[in-house]
DRENTORKOL-3810 file (N, C-alpha, C; in nm, 4 decimals):
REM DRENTORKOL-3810
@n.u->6.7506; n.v->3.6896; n.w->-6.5073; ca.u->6.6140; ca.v->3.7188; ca.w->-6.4855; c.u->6.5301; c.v->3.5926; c.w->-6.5099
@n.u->6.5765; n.v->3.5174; n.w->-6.5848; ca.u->6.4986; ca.v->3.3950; ca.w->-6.6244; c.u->6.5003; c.v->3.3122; c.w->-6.5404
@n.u->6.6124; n.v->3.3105; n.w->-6.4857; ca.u->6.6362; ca.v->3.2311; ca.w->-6.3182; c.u->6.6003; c.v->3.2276; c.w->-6.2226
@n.u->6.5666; n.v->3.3812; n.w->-6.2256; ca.u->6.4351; ca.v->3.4650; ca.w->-6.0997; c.u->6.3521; c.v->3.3860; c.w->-6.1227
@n.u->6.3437; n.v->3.4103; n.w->-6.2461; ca.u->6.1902; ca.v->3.3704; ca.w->-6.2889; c.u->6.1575; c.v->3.2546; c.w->-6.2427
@n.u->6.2399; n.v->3.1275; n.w->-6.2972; ca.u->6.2629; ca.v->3.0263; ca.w->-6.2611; c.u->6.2099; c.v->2.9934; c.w->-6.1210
@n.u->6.3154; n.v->3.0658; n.w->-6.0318; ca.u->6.2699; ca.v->3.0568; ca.w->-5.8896; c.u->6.1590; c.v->3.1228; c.w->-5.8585
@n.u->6.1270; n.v->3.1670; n.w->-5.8991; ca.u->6.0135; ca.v->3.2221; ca.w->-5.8328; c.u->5.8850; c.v->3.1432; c.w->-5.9042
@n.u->5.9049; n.v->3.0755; n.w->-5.9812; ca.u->5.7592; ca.v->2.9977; ca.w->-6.0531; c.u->5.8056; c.v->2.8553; c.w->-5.9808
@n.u->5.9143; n.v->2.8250; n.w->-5.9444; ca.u->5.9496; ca.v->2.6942; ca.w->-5.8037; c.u->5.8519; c.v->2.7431; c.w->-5.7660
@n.u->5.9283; n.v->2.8642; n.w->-5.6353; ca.u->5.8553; ca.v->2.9398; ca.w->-5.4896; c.u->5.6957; c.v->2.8959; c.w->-5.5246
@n.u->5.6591; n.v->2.9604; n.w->-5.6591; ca.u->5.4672; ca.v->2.9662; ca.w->-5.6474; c.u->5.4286; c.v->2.8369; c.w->-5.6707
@n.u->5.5220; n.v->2.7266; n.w->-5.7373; ca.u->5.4640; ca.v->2.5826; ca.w->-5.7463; c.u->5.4879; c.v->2.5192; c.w->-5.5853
@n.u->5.6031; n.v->2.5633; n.w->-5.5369; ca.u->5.6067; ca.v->2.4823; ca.w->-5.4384; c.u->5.4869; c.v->2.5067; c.w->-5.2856
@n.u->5.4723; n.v->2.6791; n.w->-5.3366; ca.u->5.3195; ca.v->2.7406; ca.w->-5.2328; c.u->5.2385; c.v->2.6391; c.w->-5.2832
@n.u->5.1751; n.v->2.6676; n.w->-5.4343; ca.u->5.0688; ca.v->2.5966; ca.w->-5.4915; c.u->5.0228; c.v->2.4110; c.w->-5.4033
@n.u->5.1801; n.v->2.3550; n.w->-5.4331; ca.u->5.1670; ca.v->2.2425; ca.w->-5.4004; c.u->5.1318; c.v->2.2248; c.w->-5.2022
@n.u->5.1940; n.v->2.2587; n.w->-5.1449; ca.u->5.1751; ca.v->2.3728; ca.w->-5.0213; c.u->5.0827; c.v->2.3497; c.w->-4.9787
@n.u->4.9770; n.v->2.4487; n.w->-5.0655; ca.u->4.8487; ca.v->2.5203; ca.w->-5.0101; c.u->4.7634; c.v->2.3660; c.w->-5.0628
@n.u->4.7936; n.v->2.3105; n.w->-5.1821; ca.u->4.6775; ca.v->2.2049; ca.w->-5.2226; c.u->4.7276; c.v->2.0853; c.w->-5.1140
@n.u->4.8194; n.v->2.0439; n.w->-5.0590; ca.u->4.8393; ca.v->1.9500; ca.w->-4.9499; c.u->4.7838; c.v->1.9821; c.w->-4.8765
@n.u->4.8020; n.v->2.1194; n.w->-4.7836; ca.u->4.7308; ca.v->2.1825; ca.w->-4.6693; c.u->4.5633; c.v->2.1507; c.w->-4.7048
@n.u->4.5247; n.v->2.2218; n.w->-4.7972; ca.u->4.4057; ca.v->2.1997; ca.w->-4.8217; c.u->4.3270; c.v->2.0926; c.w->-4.8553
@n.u->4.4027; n.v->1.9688; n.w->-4.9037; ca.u->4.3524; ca.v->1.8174; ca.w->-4.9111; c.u->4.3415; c.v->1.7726; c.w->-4.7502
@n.u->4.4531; n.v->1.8006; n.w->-4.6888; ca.u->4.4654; ca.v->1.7619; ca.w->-4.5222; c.u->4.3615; c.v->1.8092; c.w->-4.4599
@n.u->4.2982; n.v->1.9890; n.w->-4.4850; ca.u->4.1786; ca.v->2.0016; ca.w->-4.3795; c.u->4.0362; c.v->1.9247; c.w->-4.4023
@n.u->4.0649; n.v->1.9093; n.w->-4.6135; ca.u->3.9176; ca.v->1.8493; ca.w->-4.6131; c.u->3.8713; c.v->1.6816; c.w->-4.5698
@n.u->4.0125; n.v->1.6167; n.w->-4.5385; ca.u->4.0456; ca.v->1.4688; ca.w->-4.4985; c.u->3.9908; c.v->1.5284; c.w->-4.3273
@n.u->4.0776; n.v->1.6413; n.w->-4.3046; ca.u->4.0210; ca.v->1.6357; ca.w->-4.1221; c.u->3.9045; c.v->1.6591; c.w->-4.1372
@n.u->3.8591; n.v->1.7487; n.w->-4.2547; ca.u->3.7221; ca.v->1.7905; ca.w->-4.2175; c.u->3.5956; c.v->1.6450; c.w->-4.2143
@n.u->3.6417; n.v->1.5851; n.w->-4.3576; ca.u->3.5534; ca.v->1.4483; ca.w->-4.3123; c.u->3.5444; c.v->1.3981; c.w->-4.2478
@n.u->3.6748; n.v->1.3531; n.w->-4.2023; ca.u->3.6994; ca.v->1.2662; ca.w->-4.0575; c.u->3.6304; c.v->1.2987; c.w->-3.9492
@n.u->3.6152; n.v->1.4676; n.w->-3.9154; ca.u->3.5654; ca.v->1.5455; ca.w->-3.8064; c.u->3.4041; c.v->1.4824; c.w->-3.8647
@n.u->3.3686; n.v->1.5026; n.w->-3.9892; ca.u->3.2058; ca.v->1.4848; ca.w->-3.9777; c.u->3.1439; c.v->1.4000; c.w->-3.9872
@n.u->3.2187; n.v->1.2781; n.w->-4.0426; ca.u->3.1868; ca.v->1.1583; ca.w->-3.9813; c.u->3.1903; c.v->1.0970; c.w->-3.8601
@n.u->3.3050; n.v->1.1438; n.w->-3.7597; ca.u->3.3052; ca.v->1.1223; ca.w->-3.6295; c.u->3.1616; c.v->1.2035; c.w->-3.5628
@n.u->3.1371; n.v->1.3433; n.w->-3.6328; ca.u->3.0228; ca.v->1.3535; ca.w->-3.5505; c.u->2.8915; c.v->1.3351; c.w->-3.5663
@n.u->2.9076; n.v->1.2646; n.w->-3.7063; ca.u->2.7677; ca.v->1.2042; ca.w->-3.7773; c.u->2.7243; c.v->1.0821; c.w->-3.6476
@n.u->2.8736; n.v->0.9469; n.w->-3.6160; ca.u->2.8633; ca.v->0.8579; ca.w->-3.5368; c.u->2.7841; c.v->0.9280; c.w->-3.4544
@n.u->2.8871; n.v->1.0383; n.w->-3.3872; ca.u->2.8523; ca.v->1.0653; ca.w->-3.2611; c.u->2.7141; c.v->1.0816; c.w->-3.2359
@n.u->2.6456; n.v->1.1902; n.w->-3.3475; ca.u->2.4602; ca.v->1.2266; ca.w->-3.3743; c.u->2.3986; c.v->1.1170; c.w->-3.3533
@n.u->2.4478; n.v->0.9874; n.w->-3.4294; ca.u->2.3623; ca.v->0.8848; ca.w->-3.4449; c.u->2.3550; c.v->0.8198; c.w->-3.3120
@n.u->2.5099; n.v->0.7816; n.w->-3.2811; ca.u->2.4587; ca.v->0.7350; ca.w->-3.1525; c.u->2.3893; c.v->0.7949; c.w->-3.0297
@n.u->2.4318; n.v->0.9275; n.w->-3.0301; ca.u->2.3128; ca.v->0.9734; ca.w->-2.9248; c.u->2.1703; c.v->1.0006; c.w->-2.9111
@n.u->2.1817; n.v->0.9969; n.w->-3.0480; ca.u->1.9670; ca.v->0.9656; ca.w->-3.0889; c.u->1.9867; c.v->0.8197; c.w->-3.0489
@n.u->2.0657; n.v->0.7280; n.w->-3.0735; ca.u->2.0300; ca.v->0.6038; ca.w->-3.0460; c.u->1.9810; c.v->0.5973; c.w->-2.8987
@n.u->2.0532; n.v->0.6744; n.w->-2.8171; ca.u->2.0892; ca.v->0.6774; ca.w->-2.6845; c.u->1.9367; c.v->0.7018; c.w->-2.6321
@n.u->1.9355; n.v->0.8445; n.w->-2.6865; ca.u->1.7878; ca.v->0.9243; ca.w->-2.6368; c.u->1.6817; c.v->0.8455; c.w->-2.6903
@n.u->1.6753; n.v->0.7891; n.w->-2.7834; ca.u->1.5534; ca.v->0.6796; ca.w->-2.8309; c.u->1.5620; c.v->0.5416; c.w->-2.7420
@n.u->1.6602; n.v->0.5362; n.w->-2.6850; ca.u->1.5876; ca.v->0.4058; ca.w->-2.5845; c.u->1.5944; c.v->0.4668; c.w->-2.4342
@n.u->1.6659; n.v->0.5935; n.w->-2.4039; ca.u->1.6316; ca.v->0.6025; ca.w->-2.2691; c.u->1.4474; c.v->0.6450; c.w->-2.3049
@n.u->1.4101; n.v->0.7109; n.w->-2.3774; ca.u->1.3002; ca.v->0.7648; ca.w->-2.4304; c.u->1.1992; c.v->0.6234; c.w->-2.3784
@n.u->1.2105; n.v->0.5402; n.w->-2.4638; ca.u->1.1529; ca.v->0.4362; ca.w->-2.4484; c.u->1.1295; c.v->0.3448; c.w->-2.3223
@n.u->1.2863; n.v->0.3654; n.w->-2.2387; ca.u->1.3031; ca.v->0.3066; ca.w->-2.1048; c.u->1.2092; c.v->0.4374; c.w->-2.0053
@n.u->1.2193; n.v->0.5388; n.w->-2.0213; ca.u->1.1273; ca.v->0.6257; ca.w->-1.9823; c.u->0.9653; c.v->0.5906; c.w->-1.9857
@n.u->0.9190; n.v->0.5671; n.w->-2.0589; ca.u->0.7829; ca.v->0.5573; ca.w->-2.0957; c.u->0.7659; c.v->0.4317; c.w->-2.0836
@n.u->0.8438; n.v->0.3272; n.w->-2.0714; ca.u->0.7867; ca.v->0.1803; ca.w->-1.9844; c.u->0.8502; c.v->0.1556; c.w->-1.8255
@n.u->0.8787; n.v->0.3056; n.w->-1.8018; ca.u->0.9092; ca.v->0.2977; ca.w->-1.6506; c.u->0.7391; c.v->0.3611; c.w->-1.6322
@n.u->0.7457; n.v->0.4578; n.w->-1.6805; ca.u->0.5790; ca.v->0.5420; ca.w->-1.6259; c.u->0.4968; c.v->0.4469; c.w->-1.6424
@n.u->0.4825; n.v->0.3417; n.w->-1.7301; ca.u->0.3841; ca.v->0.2449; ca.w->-1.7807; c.u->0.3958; c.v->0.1881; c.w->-1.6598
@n.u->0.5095; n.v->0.0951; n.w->-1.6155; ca.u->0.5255; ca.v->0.0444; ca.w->-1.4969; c.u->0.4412; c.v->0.1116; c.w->-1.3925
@n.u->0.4643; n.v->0.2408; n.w->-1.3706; ca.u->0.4553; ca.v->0.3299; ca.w->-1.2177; c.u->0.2927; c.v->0.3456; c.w->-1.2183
@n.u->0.2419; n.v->0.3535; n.w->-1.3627; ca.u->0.1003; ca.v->0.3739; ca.w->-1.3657; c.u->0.0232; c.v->0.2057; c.w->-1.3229
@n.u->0.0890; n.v->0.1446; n.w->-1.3961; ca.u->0.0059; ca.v->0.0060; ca.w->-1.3080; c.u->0.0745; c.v->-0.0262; c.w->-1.2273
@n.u->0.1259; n.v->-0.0057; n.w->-1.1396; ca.u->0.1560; ca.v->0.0000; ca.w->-0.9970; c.u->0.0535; c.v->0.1240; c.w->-0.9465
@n.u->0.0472; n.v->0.1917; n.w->-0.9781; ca.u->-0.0579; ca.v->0.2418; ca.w->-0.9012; c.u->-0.1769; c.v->0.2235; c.w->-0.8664
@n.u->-0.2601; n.v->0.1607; n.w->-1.0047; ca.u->-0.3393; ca.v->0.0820; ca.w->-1.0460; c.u->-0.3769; c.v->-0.0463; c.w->-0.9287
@n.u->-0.2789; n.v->-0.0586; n.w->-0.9860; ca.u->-0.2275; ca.v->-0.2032; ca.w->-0.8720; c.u->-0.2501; c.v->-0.1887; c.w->-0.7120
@n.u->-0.1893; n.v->-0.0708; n.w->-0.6650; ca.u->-0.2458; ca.v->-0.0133; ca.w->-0.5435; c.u->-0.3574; c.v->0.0190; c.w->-0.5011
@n.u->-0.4189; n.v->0.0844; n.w->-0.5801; ca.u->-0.5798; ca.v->0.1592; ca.w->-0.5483; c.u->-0.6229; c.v->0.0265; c.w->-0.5435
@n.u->-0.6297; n.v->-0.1170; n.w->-0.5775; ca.u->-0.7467; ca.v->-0.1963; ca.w->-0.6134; c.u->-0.7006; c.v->-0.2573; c.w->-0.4785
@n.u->-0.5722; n.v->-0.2639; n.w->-0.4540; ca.u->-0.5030; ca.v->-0.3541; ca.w->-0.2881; c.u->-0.6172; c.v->-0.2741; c.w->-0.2278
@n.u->-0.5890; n.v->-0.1052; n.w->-0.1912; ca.u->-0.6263; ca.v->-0.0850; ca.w->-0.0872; c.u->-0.7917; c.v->-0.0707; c.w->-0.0869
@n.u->-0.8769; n.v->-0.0516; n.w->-0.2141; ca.u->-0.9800; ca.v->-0.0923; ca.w->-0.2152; c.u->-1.0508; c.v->-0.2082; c.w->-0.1702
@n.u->-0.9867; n.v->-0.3232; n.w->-0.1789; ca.u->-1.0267; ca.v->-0.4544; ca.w->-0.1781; c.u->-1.0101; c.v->-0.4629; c.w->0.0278
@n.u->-0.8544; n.v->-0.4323; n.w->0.0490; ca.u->-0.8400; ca.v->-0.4335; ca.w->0.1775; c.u->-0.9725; c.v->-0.3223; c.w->0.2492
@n.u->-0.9903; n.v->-0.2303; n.w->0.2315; ca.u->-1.1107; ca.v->-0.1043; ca.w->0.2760; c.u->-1.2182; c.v->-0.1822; c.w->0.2825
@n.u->-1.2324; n.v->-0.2517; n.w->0.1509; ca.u->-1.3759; ca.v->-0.3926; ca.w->0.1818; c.u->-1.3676; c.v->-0.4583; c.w->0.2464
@n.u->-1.2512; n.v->-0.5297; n.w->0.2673; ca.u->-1.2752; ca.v->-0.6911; ca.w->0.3615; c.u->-1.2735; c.v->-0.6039; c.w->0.5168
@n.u->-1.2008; n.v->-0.4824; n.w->0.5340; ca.u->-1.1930; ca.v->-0.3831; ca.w->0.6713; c.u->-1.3607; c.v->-0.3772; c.w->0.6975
@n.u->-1.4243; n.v->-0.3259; n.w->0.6182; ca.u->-1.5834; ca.v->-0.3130; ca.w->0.6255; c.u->-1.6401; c.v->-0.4004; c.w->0.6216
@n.u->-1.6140; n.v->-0.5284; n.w->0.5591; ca.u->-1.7242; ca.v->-0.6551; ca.w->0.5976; c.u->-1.6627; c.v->-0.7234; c.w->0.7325
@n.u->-1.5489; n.v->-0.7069; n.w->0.7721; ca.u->-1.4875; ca.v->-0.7294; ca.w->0.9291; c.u->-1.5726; c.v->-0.6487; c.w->1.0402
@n.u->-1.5963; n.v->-0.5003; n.w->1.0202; ca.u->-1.6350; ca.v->-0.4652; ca.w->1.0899; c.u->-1.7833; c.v->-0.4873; c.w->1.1349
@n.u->-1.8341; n.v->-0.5112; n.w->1.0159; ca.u->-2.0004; ca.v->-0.5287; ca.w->1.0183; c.u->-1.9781; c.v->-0.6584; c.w->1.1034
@n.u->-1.9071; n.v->-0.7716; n.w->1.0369; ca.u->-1.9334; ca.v->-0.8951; ca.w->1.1499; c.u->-1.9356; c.v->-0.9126; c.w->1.2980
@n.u->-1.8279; n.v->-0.7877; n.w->1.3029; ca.u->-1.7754; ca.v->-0.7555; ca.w->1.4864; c.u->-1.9265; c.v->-0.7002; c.w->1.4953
@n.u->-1.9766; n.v->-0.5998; n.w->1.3949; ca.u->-2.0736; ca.v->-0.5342; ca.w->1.4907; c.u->-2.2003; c.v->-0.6484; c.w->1.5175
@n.u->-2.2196; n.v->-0.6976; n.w->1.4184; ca.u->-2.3300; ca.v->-0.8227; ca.w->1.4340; c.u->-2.3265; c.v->-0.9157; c.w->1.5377
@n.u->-2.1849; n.v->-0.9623; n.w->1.5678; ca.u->-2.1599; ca.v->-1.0682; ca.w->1.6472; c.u->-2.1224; c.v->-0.9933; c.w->1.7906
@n.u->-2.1158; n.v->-0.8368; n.w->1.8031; ca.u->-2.1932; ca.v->-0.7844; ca.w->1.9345; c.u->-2.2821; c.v->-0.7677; c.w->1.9577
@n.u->-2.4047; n.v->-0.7514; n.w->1.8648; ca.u->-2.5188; ca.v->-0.7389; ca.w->1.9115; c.u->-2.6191; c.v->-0.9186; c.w->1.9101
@n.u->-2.5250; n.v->-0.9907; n.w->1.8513; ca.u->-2.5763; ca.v->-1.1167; ca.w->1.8977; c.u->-2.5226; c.v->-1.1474; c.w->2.0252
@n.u->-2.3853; n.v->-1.1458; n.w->2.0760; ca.u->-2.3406; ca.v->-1.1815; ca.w->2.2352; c.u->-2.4207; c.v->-1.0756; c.w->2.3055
@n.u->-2.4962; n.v->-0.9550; n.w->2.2844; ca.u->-2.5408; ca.v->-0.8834; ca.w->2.3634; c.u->-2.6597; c.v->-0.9638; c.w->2.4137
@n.u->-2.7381; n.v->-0.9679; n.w->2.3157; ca.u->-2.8352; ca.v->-1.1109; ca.w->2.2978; c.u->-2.8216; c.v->-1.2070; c.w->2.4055
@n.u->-2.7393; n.v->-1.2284; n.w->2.3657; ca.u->-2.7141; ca.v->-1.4304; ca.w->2.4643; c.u->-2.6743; c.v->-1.3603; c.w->2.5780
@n.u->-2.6066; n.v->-1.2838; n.w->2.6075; ca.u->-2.5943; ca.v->-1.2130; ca.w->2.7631; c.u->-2.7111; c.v->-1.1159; c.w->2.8134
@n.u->-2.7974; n.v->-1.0826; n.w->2.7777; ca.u->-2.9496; ca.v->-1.0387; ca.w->2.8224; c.u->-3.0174; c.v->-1.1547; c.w->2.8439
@n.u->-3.0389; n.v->-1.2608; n.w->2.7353; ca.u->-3.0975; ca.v->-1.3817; ca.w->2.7744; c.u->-3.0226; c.v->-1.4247; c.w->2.8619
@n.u->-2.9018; n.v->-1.4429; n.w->2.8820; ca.u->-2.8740; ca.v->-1.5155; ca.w->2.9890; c.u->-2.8743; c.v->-1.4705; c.w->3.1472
@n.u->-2.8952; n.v->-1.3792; n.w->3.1526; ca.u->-2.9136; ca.v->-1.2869; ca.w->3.2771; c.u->-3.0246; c.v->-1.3099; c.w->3.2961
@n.u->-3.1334; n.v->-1.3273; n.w->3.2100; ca.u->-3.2560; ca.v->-1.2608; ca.w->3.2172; c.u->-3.2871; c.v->-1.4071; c.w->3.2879
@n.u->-3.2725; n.v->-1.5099; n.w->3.1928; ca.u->-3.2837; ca.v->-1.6868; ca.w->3.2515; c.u->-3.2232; c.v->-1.6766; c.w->3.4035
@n.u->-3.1218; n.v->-1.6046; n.w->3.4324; ca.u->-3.0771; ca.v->-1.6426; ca.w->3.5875; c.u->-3.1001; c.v->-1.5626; c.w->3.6813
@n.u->-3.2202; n.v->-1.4690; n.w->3.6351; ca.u->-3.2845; ca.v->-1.3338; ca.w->3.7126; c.u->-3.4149; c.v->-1.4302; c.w->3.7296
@n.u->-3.4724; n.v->-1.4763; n.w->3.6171; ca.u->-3.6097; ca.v->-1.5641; ca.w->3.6835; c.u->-3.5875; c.v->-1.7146; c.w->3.7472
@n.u->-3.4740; n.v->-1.7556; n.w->3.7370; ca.u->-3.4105; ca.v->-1.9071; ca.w->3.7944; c.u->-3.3839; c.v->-1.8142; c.w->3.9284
@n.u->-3.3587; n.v->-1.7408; n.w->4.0180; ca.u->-3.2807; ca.v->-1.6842; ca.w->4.0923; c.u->-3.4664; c.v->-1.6681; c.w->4.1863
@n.u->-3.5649; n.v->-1.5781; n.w->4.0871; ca.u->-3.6673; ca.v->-1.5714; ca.w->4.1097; c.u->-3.7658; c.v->-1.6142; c.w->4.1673
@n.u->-3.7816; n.v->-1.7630; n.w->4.1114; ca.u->-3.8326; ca.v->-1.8963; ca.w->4.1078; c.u->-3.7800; c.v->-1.9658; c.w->4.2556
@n.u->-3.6606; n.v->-1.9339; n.w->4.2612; ca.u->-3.5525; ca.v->-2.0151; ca.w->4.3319; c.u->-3.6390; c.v->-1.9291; c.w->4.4667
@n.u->-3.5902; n.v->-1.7958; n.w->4.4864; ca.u->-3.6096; ca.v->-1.6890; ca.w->4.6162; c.u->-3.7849; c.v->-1.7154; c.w->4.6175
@n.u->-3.8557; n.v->-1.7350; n.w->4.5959; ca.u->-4.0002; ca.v->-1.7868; ca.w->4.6012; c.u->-4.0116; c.v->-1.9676; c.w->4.6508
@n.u->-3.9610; n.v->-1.9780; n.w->4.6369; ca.u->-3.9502; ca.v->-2.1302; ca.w->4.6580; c.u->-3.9105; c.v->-2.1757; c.w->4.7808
@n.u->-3.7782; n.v->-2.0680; n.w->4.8517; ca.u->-3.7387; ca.v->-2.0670; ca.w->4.9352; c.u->-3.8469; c.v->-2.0017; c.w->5.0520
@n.u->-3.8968; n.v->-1.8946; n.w->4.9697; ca.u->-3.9860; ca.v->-1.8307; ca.w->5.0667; c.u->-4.0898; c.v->-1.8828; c.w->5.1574
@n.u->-4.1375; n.v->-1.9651; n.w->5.0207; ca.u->-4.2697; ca.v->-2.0414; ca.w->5.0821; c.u->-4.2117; c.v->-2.1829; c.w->5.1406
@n.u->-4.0818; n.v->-2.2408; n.w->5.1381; ca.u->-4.0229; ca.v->-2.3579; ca.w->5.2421; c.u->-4.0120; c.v->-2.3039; c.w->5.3548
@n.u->-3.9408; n.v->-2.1599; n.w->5.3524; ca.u->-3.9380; ca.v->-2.1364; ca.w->5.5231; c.u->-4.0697; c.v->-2.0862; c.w->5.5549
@n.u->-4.1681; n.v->-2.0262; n.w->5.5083; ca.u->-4.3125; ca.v->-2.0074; ca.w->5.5460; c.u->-4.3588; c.v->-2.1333; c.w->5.6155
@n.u->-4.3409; n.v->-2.2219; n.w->5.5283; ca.u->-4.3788; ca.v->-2.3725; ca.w->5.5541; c.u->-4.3729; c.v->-2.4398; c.w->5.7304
@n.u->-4.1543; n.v->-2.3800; n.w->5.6827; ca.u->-4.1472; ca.v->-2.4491; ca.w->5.8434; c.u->-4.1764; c.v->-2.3550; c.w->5.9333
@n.u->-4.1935; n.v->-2.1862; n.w->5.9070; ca.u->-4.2492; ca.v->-2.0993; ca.w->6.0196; c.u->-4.3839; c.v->-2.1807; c.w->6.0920
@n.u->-4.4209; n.v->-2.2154; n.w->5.9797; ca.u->-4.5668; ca.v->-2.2397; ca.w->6.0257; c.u->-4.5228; c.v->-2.3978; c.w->6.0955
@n.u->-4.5201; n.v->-2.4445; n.w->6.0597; ca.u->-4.4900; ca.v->-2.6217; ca.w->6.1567; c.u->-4.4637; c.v->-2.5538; c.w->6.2743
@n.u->-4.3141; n.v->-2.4613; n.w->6.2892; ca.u->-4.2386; ca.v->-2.4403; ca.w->6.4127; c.u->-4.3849; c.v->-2.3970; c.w->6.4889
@n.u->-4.3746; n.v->-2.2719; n.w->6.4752; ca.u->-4.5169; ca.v->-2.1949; ca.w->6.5183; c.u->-4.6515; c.v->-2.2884; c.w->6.6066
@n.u->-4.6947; n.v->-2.4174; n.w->6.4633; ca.u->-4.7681; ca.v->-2.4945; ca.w->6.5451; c.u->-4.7016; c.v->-2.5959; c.w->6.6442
@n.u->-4.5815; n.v->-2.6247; n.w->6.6168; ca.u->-4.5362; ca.v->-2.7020; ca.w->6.7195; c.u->-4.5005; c.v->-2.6555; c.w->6.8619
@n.u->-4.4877; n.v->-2.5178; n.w->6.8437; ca.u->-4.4550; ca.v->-2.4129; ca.w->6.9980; c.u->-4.6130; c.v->-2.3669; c.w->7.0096
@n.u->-4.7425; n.v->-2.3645; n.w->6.9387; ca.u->-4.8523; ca.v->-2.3470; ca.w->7.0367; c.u->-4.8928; c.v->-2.5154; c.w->7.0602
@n.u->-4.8452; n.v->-2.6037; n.w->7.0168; ca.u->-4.8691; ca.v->-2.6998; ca.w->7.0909; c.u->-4.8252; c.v->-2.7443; c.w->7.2205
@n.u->-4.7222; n.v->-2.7159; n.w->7.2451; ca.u->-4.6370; ca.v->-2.7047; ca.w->7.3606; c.u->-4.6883; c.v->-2.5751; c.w->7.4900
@n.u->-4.7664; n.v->-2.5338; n.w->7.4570; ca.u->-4.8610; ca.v->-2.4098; ca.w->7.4852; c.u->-4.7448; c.v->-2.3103; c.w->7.4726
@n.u->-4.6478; n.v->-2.2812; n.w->7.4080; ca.u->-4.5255; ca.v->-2.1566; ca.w->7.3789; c.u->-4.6102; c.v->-2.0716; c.w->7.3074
@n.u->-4.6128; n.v->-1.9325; n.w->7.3075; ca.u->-4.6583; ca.v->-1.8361; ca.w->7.2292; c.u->-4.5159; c.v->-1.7565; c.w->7.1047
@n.u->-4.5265; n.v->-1.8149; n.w->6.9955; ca.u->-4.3675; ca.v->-1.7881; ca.w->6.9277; c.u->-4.3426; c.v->-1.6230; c.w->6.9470
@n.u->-4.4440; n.v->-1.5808; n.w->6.9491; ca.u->-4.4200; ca.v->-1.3878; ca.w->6.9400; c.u->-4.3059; c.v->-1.3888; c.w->7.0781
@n.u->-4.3468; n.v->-1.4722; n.w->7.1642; ca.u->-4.2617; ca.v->-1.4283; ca.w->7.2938; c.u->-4.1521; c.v->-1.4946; c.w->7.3212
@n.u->-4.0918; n.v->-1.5687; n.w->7.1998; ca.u->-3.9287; ca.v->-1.6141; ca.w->7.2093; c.u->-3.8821; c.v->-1.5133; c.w->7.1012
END
């Protein structure tokens, strides 16, 4: 019986020893496990704190770029509007110089058809006296 005994206080030392190996081994995995996922925590806040950051100096970017745009196309909308005013100015000045200039070659044209008028009046009249000198009556050629 003492031998039982014996063995059987082995059997419960050798469980004992057993169960305290087993149980040193899960709390070694267990650290291991929570330090691996402490890394892991840390580095993925690391992660999310600079995409975070790369985030919010991309929008920074996108906002002055936009910035940046409105003032292009503002500035371009101006120089479009002081272009146009010049076109319109510098048509109603060629309108100008082409009324005057018509107008100069409507009374040169004027001047001219009067001038002419009274040269051939001129020679009507010579011809005229030179055919009643001849005793010709011009009505009757």
């Amino acid at each position: 019986m003492r031998q039982k005994l014996r063995g059987v206080e082995e059997d419960l030392d050798d469980q004992r020893f057993d169960q305290k190996s087993i149980s040193s081994d899960l709390t070694r995995q267990y650290k291991t496990m929570q330090t691996e996922l402490g890394l892991r925590i840390h580095t993925l806040e690391t992660e999310v704190t600079r995409l975070r950051q790369q985030l919010a100096n991309t929008e920074a970017e996108l906002q002055e770029t936009k910035v940046e745009k409105e003032r292009i196309t503002r500035e371009k909308d101006r120089t479009i509007e002081e272009l146009r005013m010049k076109i319109d100015s510098m048509e109603i000045s060629y309108d100008g110089i082409v009324h005057d200039a018509l107008d100069n070659l409507l009374h040169k044209m004027d001047d001219a058809k009067q001038k002419w008028e009274k040269q051939a009046t001129q020679i009507q009249l010579r011809h005229k006296h030179l055919l009643l000198e001849f005793g010709l009556n011009p009505l009757d050629i």
